[in-house]
C-alpha positions as CSV (number, residue, x, y, z in Angstrom):
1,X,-2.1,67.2,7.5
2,X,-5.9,67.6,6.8
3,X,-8.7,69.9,6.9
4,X,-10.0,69.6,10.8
5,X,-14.0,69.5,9.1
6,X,-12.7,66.8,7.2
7,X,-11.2,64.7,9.4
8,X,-14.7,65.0,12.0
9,X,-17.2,64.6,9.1
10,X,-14.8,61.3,8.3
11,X,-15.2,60.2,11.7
12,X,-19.0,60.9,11.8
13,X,-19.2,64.2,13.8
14,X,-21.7,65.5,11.4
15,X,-21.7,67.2,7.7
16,X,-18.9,69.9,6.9
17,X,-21.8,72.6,8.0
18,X,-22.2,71.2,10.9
19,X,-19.1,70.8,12.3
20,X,-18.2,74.4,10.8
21,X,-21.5,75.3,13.8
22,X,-19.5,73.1,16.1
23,X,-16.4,75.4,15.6
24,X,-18.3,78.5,16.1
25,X,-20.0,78.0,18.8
26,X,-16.4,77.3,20.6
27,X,-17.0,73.3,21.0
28,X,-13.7,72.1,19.2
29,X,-10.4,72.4,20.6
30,X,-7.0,71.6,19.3
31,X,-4.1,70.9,21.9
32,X,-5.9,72.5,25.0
33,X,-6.6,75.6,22.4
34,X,-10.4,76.5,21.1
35,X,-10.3,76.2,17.2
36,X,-11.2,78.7,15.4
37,X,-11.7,77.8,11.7
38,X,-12.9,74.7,10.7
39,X,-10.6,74.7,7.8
40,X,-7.6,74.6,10.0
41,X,-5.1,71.6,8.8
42,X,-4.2,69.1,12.0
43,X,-2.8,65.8,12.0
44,X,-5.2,63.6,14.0
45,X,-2.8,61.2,15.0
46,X,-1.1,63.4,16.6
47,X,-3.0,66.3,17.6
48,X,-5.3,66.3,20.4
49,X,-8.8,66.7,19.2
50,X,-11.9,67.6,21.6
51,X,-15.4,67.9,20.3
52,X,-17.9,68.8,22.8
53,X,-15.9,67.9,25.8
54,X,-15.1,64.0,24.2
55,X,-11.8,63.3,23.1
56,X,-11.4,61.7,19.2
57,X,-10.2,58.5,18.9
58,X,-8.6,58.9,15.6
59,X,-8.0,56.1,14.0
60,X,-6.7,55.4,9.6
61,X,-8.4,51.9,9.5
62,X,-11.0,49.5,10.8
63,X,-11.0,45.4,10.7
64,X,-14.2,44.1,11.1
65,X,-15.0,39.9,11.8
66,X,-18.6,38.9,10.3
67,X,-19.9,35.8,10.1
68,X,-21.8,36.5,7.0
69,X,-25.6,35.1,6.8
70,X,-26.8,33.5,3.4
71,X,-29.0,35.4,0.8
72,X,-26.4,38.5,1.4
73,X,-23.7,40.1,-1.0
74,X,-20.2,40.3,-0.8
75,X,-19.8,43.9,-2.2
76,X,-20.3,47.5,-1.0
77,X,-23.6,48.4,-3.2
78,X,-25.9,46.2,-5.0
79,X,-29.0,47.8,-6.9
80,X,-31.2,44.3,-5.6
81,X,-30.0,42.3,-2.6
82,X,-28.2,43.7,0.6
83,X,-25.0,43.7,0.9
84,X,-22.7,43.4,3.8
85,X,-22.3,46.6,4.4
86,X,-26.0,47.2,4.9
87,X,-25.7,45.0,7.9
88,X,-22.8,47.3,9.2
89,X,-23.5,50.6,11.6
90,X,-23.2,54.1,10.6
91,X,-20.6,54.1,12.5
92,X,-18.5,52.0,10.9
93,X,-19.8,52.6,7.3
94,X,-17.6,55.9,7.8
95,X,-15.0,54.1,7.4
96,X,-16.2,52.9,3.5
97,X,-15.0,49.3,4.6
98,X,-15.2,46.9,2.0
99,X,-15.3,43.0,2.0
100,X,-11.7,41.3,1.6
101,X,-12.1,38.8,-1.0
102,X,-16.0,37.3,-1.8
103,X,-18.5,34.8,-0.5
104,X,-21.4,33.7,-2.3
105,X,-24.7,34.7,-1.7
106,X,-26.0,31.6,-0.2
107,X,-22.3,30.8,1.7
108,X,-22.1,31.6,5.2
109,X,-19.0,31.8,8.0
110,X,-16.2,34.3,8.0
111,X,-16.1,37.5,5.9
112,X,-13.3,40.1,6.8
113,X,-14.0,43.6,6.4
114,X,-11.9,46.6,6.5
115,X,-10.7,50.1,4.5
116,X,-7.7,48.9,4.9
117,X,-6.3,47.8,0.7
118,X,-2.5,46.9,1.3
119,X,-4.2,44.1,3.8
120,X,-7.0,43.4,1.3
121,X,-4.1,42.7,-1.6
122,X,-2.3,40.6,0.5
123,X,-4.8,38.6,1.6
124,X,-6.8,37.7,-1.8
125,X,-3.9,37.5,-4.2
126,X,-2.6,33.8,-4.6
127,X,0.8,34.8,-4.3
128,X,0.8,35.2,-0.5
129,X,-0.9,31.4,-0.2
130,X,-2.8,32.3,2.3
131,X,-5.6,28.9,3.6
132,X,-9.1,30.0,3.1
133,X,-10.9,26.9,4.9
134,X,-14.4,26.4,4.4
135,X,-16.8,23.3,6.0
136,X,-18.5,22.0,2.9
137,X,-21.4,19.5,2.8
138,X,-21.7,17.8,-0.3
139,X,-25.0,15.4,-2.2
140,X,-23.2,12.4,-2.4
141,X,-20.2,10.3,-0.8
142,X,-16.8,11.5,-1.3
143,X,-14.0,9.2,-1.6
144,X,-9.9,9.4,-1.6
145,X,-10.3,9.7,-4.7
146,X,-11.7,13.1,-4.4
147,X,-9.5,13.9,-2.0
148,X,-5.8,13.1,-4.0
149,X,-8.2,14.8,-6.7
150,X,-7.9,18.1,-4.9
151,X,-4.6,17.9,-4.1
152,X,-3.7,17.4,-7.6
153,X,-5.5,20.5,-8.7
154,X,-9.0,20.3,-9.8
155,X,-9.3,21.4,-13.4
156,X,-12.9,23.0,-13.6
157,X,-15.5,24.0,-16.1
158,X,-13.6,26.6,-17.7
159,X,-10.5,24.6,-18.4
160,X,-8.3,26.1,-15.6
161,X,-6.6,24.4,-13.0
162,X,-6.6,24.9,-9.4
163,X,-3.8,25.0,-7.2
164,X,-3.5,22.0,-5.0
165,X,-6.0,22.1,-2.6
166,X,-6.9,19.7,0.8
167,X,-9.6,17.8,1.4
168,X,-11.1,16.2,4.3
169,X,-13.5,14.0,4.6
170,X,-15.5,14.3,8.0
171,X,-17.8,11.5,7.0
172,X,-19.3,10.6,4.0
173,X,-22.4,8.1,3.2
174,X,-24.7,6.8,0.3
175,X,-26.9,9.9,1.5
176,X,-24.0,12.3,1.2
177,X,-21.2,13.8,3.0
178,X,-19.8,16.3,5.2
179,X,-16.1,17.8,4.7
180,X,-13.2,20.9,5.0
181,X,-11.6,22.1,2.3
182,X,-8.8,24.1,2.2
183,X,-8.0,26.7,-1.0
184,X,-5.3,29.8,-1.3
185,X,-7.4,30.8,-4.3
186,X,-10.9,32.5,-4.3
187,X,-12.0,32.3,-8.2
188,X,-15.8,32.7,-8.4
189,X,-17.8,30.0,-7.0
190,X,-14.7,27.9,-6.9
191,X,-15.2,24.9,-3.9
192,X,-18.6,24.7,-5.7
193,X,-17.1,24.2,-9.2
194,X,-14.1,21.9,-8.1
195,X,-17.0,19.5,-6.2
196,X,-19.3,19.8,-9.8
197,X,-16.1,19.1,-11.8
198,X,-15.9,15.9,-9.3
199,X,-19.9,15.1,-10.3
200,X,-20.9,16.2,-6.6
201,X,-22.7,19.2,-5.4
202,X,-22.5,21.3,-2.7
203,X,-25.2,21.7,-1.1
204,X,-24.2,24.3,2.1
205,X,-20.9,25.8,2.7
206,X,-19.6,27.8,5.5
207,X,-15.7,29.6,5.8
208,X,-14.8,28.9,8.7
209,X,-10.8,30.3,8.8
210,X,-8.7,32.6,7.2
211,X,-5.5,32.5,7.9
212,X,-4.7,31.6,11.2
213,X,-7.7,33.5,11.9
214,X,-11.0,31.5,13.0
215,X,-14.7,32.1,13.0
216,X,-16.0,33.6,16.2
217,X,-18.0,30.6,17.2
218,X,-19.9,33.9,19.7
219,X,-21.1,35.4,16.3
220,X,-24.7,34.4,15.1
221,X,-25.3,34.9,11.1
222,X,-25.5,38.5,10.6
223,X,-23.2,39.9,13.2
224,X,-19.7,41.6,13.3
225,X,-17.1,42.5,15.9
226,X,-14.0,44.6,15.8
227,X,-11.2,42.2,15.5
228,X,-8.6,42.3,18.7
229,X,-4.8,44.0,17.9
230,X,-3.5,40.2,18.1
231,X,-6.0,39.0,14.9
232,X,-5.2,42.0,13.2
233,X,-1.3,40.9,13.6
234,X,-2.5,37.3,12.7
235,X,-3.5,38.7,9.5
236,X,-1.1,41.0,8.7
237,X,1.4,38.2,9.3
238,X,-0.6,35.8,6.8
239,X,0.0,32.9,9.0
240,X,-1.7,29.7,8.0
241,X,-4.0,27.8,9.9
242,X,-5.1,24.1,8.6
């Protein structure tokens, strides 16, 4: 049970004095019955809330699909750059969603966002081996070499060693090459380190699946959409997709 001002200024009905006016002036009802304090407790996932003559769609969490554009931050606040939440509505910034897991600045594709942390711990933490894919193209030709290299575990700069990790190569030339690769880890700046500890750089990468879950191929860089009750399952059920 929680304060009913609380619960509307949560779902962005207005501040606390605002909806306290809202109560006053008769415009909130509880189960067919005009409220009259603002500090009532209700359960909203139970009780029948009407504000103004529209219904509220309660709801505990939200799961957002972006396809992240390059030169943005994977974090809620950043004192310098926007962040992905700046690229998110009021609406849904309610919510204080929060990226699951990171991409880097100048990486694009798929970035899930949601308030929801039991997901968010299941899906970053290595244990669950969850497939983060990611379309990587890289300065110079890669080789089966580099690819039982990844499967191996790449060991990079910092002495640690990667868990086995697949490789594919789309093509490859003297000019360079285009490839997938496939992690269940998400250390920081990680496909870029295992290609420099190969003497390769990346030189544009892209997510393009987590999970069973894909890249909306619909989404430009920049934009977001709810995900659908079956992705949200597809998540929850951490079902890879290679």
């Amino acid at each position: 049970m929680e304060r009913l001002d609380k619960v509307l200024s949560n779902l962005g009905y207005g501040t606390r004095k605002e909806i306290k006016s809202l109560v006053k002036n008769g415009l909130v009802s509880i189960d067919g019955s005009v409220a009259k304090d603002n500090g009532m407790k209700v359960d909203p996932e139970k009780n029948k809330i009407i504000v103004n003559g529209e219904e509220v769609m309660y709801r505990k969490y939200i799961y957002l699909m972006m396809n992240k554009p390059d030169g943005v931050v994977s974090a809620t606040f950043d004192k310098y750059d926007e962040t992905v939440i700046d690229l998110v509505d009021p609406e849904y910034q309610i919510f204080n969603p929060f990226p699951v897991g990171r991409l880097d600045k100048d990486t694009v594709g798929l970035l899930i966002l949601t308030n929801d942390g039991e997901l968010n711990h299941k899906l970053i933490s290595p244990k669950y081996h969850v497939n983060k894919k990611y379309y990587a193209e890289i300065n110079k030709p890669l080789d089966e070499k580099d690819v039982d290299a990844f499967k191996k575990g790449i060991v990079i700069d910092d002495g640690y060693k990667c868990m086995p990790a697949e490789l594919e190569i789309i093509n490859s030339s003297e000019d360079g090459a285009e490839s997938y690769v496939i992690i269940q880890e998400g250390k920081f700046h990680q496909v870029k380190r295992m290609f420099q500890a190969r003497g390769k750089e990346v030189v544009f990468l892209k997510r393009v699946s987590f999970g069973s879950l894909i890249l909306d191929e619909n989404l430009e860089e920049g934009e977001y959409r709810e995900l659908s009750a079956e992705e949200i399952e597809i998540l929850k059920s951490c079902k890879n997709h290679i």
